[in-house]
MMTF fields as JSON, N, C-alpha, C and O atoms, coordinates in Angstrom:
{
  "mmtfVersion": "1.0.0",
  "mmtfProducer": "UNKNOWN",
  "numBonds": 475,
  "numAtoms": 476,
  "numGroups": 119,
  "numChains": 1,
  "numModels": 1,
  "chainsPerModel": [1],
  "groupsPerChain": [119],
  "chainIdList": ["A"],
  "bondAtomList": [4, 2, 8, 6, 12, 10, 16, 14, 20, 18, 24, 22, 28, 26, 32, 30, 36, 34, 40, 38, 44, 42, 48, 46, 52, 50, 56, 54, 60, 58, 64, 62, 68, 66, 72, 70, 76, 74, 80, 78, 84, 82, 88, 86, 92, 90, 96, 94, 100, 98, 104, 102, 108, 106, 112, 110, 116, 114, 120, 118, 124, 122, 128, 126, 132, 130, 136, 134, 140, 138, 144, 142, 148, 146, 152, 150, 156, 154, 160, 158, 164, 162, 168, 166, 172, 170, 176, 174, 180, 178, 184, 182, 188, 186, 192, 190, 196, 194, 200, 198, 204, 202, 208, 206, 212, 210, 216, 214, 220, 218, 224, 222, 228, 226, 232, 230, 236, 234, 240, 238, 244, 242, 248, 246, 252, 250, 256, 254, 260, 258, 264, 262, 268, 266, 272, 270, 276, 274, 280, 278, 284, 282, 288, 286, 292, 290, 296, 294, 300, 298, 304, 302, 308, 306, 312, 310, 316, 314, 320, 318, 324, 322, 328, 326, 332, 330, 336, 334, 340, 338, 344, 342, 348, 346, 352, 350, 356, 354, 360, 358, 364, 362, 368, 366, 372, 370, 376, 374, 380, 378, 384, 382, 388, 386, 392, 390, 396, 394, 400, 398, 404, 402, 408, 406, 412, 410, 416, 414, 420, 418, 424, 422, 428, 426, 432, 430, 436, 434, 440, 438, 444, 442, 448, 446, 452, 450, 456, 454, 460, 458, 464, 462, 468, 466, 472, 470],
  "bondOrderList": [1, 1, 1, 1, 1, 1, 1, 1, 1, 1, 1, 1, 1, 1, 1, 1, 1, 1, 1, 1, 1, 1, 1, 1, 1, 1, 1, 1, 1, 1, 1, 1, 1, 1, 1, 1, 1, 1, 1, 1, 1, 1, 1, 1, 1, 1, 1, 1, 1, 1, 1, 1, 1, 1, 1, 1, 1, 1, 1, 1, 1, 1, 1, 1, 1, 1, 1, 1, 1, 1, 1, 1, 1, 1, 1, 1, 1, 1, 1, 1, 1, 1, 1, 1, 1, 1, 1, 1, 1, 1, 1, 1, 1, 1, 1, 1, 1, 1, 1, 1, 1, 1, 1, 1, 1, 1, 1, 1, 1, 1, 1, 1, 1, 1, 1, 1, 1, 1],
  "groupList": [{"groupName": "UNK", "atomNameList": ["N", "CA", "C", "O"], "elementList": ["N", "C", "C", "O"], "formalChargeList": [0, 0, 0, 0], "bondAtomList": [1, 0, 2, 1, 3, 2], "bondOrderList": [1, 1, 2], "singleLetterCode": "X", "chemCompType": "L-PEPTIDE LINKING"}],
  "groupTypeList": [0, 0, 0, 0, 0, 0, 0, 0, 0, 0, 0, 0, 0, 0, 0, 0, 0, 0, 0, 0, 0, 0, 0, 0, 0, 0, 0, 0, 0, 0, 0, 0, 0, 0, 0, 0, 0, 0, 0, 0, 0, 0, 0, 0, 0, 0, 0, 0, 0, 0, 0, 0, 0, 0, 0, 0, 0, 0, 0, 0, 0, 0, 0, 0, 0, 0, 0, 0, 0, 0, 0, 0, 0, 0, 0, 0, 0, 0, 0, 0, 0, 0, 0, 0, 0, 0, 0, 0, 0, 0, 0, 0, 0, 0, 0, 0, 0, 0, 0, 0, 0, 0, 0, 0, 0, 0, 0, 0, 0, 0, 0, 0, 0, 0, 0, 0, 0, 0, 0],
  "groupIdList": [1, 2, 3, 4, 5, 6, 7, 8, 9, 10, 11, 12, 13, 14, 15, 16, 17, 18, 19, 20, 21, 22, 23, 24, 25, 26, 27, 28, 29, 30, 31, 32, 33, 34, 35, 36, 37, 38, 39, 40, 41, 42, 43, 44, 45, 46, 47, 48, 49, 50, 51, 52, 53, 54, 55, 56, 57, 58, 59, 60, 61, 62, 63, 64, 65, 66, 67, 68, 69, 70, 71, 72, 73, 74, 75, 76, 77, 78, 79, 80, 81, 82, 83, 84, 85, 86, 87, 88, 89, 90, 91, 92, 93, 94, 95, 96, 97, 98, 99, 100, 101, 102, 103, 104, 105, 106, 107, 108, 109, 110, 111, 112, 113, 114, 115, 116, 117, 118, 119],
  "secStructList": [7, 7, 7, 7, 7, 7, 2, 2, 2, 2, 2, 2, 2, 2, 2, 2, 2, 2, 6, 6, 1, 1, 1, 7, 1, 7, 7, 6, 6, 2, 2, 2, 2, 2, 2, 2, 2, 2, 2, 1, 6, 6, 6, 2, 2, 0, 0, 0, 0, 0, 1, 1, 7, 7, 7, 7, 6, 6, 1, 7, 7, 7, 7, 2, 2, 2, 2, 2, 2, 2, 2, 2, 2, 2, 2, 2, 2, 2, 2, 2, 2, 2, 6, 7, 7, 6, 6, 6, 6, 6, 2, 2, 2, 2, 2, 2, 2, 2, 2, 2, 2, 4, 4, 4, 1, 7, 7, 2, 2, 2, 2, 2, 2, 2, 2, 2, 6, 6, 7],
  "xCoordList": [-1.222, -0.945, 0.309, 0.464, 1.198, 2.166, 1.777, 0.689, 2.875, 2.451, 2.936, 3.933, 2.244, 3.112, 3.893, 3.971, 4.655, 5.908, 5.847, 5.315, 6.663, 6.484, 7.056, 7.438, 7.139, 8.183, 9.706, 10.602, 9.63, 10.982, 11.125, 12.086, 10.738, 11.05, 11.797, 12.954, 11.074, 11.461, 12.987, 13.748, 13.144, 13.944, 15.088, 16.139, 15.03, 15.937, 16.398, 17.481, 15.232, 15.532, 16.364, 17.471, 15.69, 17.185, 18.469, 19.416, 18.3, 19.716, 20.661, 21.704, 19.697, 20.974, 21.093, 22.14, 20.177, 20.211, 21.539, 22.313, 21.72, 22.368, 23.678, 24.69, 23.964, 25.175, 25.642, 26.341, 25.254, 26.41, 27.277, 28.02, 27.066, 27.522, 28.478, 28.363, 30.244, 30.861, 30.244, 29.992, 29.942, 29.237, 28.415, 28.265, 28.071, 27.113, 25.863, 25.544, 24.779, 24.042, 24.897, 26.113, 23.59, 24.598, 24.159, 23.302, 25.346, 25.019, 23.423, 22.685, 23.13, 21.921, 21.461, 20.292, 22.269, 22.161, 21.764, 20.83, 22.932, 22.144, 21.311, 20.832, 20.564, 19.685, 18.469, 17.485, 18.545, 17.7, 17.216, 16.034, 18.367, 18.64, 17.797, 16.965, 18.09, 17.332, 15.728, 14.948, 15.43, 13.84, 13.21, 12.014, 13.778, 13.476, 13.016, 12.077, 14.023, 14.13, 13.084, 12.693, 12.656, 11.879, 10.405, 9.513, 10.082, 9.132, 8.871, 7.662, 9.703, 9.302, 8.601, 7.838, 9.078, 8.484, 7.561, 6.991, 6.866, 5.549, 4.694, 3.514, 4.994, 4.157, 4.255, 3.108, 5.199, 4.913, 3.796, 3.3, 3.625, 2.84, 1.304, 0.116, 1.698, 0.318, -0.635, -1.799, 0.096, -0.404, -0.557, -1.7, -0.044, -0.503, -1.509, -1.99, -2.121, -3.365, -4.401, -5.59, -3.759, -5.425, -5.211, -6.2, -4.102, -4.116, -4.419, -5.414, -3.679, -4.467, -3.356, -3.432, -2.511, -1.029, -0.771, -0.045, -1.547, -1.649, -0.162, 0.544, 0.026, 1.462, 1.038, -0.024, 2.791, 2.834, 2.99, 3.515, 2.745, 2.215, 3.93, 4.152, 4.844, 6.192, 6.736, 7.83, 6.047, 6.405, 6.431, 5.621, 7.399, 7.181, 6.218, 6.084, 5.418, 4.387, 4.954, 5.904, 4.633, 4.806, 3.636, 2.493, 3.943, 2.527, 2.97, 4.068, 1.47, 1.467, 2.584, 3.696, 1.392, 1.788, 4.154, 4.917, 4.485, 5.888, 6.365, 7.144, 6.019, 7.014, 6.712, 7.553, 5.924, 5.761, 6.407, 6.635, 6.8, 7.358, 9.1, 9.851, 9.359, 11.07, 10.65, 11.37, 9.644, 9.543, 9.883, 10.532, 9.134, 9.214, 10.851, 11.374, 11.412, 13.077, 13.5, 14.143, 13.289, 14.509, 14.063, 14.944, 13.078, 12.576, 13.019, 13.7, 13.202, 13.496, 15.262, 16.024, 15.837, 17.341, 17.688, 18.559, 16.86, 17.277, 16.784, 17.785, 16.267, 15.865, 17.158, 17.847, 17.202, 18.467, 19.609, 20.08, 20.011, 21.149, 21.768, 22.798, 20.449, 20.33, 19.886, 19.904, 19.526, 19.472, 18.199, 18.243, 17.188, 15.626, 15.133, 15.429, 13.852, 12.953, 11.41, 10.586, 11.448, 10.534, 8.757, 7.676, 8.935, 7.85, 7.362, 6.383, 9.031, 8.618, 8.153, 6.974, 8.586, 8.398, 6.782, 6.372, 6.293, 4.81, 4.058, 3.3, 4.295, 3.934, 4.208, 3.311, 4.917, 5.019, 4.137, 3.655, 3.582, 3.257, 1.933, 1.225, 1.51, 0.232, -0.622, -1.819, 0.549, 0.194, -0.186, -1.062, 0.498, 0.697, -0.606, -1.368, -0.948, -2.377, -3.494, -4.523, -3.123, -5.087, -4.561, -5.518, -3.549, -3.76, -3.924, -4.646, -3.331, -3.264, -4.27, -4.554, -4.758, -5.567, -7.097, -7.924, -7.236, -8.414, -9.55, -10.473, -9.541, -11.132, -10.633, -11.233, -9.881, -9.65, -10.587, -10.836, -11.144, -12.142, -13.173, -13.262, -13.953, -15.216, -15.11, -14.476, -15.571, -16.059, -16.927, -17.92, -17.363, -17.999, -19.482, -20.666, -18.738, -20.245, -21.056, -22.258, -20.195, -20.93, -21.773, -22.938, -20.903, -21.381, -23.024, -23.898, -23.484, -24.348, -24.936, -25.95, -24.827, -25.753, -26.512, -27.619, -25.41, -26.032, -27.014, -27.397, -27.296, -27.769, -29.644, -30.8, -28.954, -30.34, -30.651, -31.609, -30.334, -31.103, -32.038, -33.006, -30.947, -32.213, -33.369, -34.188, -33.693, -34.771, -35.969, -36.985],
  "yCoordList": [-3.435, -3.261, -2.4, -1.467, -2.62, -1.894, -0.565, -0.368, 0.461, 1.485, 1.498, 0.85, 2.205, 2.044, 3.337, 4.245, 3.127, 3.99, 4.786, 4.539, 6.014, 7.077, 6.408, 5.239, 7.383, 7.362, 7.421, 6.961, 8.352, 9.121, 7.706, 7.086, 7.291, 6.291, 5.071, 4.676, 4.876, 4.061, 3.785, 2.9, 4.95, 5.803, 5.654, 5.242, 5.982, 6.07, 4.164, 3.617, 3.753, 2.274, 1.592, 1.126, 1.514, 1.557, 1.647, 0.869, 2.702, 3.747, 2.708, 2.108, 2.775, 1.843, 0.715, 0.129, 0.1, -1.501, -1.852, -2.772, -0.636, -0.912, 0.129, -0.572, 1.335, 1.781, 1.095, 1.802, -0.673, -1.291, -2.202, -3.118, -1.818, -2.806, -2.145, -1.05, -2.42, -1.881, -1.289, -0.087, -2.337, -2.351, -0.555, 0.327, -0.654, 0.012, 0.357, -0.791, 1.226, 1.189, 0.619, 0.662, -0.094, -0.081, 1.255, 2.085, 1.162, 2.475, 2.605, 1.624, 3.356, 3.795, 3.133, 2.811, 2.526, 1.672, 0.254, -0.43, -0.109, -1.528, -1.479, -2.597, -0.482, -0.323, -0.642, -1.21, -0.341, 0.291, -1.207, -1.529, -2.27, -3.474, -4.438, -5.335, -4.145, -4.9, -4.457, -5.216, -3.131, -2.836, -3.329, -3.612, -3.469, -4.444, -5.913, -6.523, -6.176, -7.559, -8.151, -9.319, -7.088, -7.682, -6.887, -7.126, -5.989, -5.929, -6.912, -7.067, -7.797, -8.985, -10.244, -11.021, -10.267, -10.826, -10.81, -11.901, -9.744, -8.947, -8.984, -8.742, -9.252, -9.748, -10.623, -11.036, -11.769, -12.837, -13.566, -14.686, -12.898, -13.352, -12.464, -12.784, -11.835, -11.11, -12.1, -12.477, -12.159, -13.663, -14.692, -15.13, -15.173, -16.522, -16.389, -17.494, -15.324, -15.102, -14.834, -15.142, -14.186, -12.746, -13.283, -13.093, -13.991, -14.405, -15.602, -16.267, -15.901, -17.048, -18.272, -19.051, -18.215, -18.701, -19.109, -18.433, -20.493, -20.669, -21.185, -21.525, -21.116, -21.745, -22.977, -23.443, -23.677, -24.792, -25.594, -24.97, -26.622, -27.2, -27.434, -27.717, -27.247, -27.413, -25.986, -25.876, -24.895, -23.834, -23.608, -24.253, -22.609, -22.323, -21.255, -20.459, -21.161, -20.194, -18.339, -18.198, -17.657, -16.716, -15.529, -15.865, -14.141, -13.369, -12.17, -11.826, -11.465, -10.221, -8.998, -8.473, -9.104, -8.452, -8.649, -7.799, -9.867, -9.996, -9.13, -8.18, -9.406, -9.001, -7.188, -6.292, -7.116, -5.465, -4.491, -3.283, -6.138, -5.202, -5.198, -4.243, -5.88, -6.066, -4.864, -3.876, -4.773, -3.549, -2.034, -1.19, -1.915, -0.929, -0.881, 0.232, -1.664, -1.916, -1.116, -0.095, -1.363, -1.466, 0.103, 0.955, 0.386, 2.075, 2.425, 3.382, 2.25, 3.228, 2.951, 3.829, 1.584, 2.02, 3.202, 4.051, 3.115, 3.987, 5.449, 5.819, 6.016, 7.004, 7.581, 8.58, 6.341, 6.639, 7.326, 8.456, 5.987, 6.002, 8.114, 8.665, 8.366, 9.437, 10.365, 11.47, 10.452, 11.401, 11.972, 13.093, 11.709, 11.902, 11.328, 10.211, 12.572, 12.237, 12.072, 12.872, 10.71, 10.027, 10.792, 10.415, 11.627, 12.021, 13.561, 13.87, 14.072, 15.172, 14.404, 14.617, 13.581, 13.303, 12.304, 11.982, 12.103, 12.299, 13.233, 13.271, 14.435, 15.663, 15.738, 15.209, 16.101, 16.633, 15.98, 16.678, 14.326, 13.554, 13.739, 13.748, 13.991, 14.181, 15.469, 15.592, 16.478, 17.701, 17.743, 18.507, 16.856, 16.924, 16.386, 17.131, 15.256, 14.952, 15.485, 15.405, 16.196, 16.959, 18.181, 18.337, 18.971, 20.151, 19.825, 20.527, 18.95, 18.301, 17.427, 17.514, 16.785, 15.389, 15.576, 14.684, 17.42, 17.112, 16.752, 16.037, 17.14, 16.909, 15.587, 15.642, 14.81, 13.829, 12.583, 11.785, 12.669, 11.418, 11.24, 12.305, 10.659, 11.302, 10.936, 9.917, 11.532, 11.641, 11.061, 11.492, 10.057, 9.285, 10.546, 10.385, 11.751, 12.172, 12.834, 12.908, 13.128, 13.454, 12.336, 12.402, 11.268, 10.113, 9.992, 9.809, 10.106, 10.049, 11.045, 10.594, 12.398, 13.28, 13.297, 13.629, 12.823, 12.289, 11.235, 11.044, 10.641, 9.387, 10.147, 10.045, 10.827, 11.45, 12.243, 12.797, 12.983, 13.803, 12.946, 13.194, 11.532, 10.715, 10.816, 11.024, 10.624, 10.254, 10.92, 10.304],
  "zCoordList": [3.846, 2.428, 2.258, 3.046, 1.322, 1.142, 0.537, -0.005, 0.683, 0.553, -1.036, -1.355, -1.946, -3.513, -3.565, -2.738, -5.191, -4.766, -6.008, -7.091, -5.495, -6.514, -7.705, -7.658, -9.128, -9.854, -9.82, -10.527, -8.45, -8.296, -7.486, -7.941, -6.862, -5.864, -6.817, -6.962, -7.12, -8.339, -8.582, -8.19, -9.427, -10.221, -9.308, -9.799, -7.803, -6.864, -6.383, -6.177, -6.371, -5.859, -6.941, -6.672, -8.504, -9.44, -9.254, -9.139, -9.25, -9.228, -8.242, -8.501, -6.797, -5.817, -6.245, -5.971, -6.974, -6.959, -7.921, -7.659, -9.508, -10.348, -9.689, -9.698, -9.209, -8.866, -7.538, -6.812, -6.944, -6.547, -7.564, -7.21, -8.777, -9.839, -10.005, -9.455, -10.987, -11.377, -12.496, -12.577, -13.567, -15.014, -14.91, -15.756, -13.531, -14.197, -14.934, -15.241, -15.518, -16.676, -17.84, -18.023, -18.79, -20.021, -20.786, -20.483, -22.269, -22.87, -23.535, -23.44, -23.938, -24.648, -25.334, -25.118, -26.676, -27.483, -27.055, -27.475, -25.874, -25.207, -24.803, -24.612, -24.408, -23.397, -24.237, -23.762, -25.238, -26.24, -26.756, -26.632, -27.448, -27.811, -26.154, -26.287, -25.36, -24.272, -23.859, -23.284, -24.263, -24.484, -25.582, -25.506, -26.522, -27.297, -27.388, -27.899, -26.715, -26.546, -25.447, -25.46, -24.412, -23.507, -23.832, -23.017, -24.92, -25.745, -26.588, -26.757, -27.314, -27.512, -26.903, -27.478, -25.478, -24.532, -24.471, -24.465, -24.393, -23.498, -24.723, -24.469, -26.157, -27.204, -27.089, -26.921, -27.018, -26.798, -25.561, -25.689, -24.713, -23.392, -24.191, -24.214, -24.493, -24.698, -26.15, -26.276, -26.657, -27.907, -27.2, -27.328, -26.636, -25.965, -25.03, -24.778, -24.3, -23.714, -24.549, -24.472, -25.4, -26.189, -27.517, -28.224, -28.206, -29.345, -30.055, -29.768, -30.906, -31.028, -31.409, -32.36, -30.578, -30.282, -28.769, -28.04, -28.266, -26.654, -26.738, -27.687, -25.471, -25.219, -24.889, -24.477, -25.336, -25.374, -24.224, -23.303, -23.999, -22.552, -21.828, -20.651, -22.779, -22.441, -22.19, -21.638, -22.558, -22.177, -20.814, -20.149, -20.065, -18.863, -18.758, -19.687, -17.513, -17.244, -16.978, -16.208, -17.319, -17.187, -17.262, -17.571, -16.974, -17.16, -17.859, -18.295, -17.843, -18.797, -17.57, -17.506, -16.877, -15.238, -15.102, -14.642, -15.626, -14.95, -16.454, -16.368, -17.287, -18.745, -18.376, -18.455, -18.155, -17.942, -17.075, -17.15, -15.565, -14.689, -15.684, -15.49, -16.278, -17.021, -17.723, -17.581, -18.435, -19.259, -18.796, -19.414, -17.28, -16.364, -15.916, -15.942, -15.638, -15.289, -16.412, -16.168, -17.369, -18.635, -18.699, -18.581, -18.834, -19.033, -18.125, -18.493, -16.411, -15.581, -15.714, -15.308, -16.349, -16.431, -17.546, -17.359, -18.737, -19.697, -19.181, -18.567, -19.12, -17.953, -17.318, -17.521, -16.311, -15.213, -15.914, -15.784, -16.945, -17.511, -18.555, -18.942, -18.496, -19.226, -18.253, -18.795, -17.168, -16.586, -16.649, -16.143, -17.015, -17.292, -16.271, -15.847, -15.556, -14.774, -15.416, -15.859, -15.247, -15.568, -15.089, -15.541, -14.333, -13.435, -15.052, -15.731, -14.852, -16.477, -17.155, -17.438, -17.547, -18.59, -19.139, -20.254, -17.887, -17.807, -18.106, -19.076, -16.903, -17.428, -18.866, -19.523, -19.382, -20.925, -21.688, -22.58, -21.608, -22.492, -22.627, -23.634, -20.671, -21.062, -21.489, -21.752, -21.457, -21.633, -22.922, -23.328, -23.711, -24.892, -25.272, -25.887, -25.005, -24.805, -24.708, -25.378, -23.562, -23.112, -24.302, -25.061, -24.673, -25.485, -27.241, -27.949, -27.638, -28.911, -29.314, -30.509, -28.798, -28.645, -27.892, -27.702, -27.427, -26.391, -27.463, -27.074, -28.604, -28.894, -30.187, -31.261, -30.054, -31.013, -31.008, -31.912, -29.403, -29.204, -28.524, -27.912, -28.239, -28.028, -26.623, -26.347, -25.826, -24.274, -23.792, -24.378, -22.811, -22.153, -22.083, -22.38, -21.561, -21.014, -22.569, -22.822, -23.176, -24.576, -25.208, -25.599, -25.221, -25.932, -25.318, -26.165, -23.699, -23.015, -23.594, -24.128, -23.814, -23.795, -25.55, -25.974, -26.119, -27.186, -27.732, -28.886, -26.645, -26.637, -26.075, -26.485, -25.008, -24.238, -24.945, -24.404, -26.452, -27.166, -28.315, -29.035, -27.973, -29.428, -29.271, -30.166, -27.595, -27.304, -27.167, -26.847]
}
């Protein structure tokens, strides 16, 4: 089995794949215009499985799994392109999470213990 790869790994395998290009990253704005655009995608694949919009038998096949990994690209170029480590910027999000958000929803084991006092 392959071994999976960090964020930073990631982040780094990018980096070489796009700094043998002249081009380069694009700017922010494109970047921004192409997360978009392949967020459209990834609704689009996601309606044609879970919605109620099957694709058309002339459509080509595609998956949830491939539009996500373009999704993951386009985030780790804008990232790159800006100089953001994607790994902070986890941290922060979820920090933001467990301290802001801890009691916003209910808990598996509460939900249980609530259940064992009906009784």
């Amino acid at each position: 089995m392959e071994k999976r790869k960090t964020i930073q790994q990631m982040q780094a395998e990018v980096d070489q794949y796009i700094g043998q290009f002249k081009e380069g990253y694009f700017s922010p704005l494109a970047m921004l215009a192409r997360m978009s655009e392949e967020l459209g995608e990834l609704a689009r694949e996601v309606n044609h499985y879970h919605g109620e919009k099957p694709k058309k038998a002339t459509e080509e096949e595609n998956t949830i799994e491939a539009e996500l990994g373009d999704m993951l690209f386009v985030l780790i170029c804008f990232a790159n392109s800006l100089g953001i480590d994607l790994q902070n910027s986890h941290d922060l999000v979820m920090e933001k999470f467990t301290t802001r958000d801890k009691d916003r929803w209910t808990r598996k084991e509460e939900e249980m213990e609530e259940e064992g006092k009906d009784e």
